[in-house]
Structure formats: structure tokens, C-alpha cells
N, C-alpha and C positions, 0 to 999 in steps of 0.2 A: 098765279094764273096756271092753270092747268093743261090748257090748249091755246099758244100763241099764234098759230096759222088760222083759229076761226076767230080770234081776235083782231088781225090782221086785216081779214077777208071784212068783218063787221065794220072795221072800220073805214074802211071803203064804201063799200056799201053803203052805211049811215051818211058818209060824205058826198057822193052822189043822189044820197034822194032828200039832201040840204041844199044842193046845188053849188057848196062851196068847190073854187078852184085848188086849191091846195089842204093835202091829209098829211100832218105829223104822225109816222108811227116810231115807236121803239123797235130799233135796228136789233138783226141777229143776219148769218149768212145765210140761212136759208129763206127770209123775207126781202133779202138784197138778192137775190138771187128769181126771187118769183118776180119782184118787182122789173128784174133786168128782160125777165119772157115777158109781160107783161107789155114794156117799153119795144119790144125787138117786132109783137105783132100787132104794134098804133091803138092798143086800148088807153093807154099813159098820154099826156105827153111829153114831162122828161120828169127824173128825180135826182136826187143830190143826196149823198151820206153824209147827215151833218154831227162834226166831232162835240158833245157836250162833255162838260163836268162829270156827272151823276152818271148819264148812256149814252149811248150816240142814237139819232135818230133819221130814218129815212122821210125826207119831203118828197112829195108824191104831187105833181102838176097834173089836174084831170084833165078828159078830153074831152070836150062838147063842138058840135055842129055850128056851124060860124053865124047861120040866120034862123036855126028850129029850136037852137040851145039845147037838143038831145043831148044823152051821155052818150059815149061808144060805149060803155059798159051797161047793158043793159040788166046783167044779171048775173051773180058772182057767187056761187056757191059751192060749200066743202063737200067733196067725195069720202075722205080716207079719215075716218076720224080715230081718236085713241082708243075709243073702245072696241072699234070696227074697223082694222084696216083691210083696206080695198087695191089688190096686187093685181095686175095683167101682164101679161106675156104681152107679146108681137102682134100672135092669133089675135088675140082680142081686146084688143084695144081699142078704146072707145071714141066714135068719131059725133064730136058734140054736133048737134043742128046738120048734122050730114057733110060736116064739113064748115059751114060759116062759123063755127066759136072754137073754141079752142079748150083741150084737157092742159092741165098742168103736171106735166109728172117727175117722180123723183126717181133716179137710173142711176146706175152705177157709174153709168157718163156723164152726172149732175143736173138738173133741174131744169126739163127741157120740156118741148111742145109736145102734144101727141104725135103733129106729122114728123117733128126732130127723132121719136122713137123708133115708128116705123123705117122711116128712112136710115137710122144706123142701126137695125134691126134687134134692139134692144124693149125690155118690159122695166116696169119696176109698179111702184106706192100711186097713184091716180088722187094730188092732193085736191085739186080745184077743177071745174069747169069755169069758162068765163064767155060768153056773147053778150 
């Protein structure tokens, strides 16, 4: 696999337009770590690091609307790809939907929101948008 964060994201993705409540992915720190933004701004609603044999794998609990069965994740896709990475400063830093979604970025502070950048005045990698 060549690019495990769009693998990640697809898998999501895929699992929200199945309507299933629970995605198995194959665990790494940086997928537990998006997964952790993810759960911090109520797109999730919990996950668990589960230890296997073979790999370990992150469960992923989705969120839907109690009586419409919406997702909260409406749309989940990758910014910064291996062929193309996409770096911002502070300046400019991208504010998804003007503010209602959310960038995912990766900082030398670790794996944080876009407003977590701005606010410790920090840039870095822009992997994901997610509303």
C-alpha cells in the first residue's frame, strides 16, 4: 500500500455511505492519532486500539443523528498527498466551511485541528478536511 492515510480516509468513507456503525482499520500512530482529532471534535463516536496476532487494529464507532440517521461526517477527504504535499504556515491556514469542518494537520506539536494550529501559532502537512 502506497498511501495508508487515503486508505484510511476511504475507509471511512466507504463505511458511512454503507451506513455500518463500526470501521476496522489497520492501526499505525498516525491513524490513532487522527482518529483521536477526529473523536476530540464529535465526528466519531468512540474508538478502541485493538491488540491482534498479525497487527493491531483501530475500531472506529460512527456517529449518526438519533431520528434522521445522518452521518456527522458528511465528507472526508485528503489534502496532502505523496505526490503532492500541501504545507501552511499560520498565515494561511485553511478554514474548511468557514469554520463548521474541520482541517486535519500534522505539526511539529503533533496531529492537530486547524483552530489547535492557529491557536499555538504553529503550520505544518494539511492531511485531511473532514465536515
Amino acid at each position: 500500500m502506497t498511501d495508508p492515510i487515503s486508505d484510511y480516509l476511504t475507509r471511512i468513507r466507504n463505511a458511512v455511505a454503507a451506513g455500518l456503525k463500526v470501521v476496522e482499520i489497520p492501526s499505525s500512530r498516525m491513524k490513532l492519532e487522527m482518529t483521536r482529532v477526529l473523536h476530540e471534535k464529535g465526528y466519531i463516536l468512540s474508538y478502541k486500539l485493538v491488540e491482534g496476532t498479525p497487527y493491531n487494529t483501530i475500531k472506529i464507532a460512527l456517529k449518526y443523528h438519533p431520528e434522521t440517521k445522518k452521518p456527522a461526517i458528511k465528507k472526508i477527504m485528503r489534502v496532502s498527498k505523496p505526490g503532492l504535499r500541501q504545507y501552511n504556515g499560520v498565515s494561511s491556514m485553511p478554514r474548511v466551511l468557514n469554520g463548521l469542518g474541520i482541517a486535519i494537520i500534522s505539526t511539529s506539536k503533533g496531529i492537530i485541528s486547524d483552530k489547535e494550529a492557529r491557536d499555538m501559532n504553529v503550520g505544518g502537512e494539511v492531511l485531511c478536511y473532514v465536515y
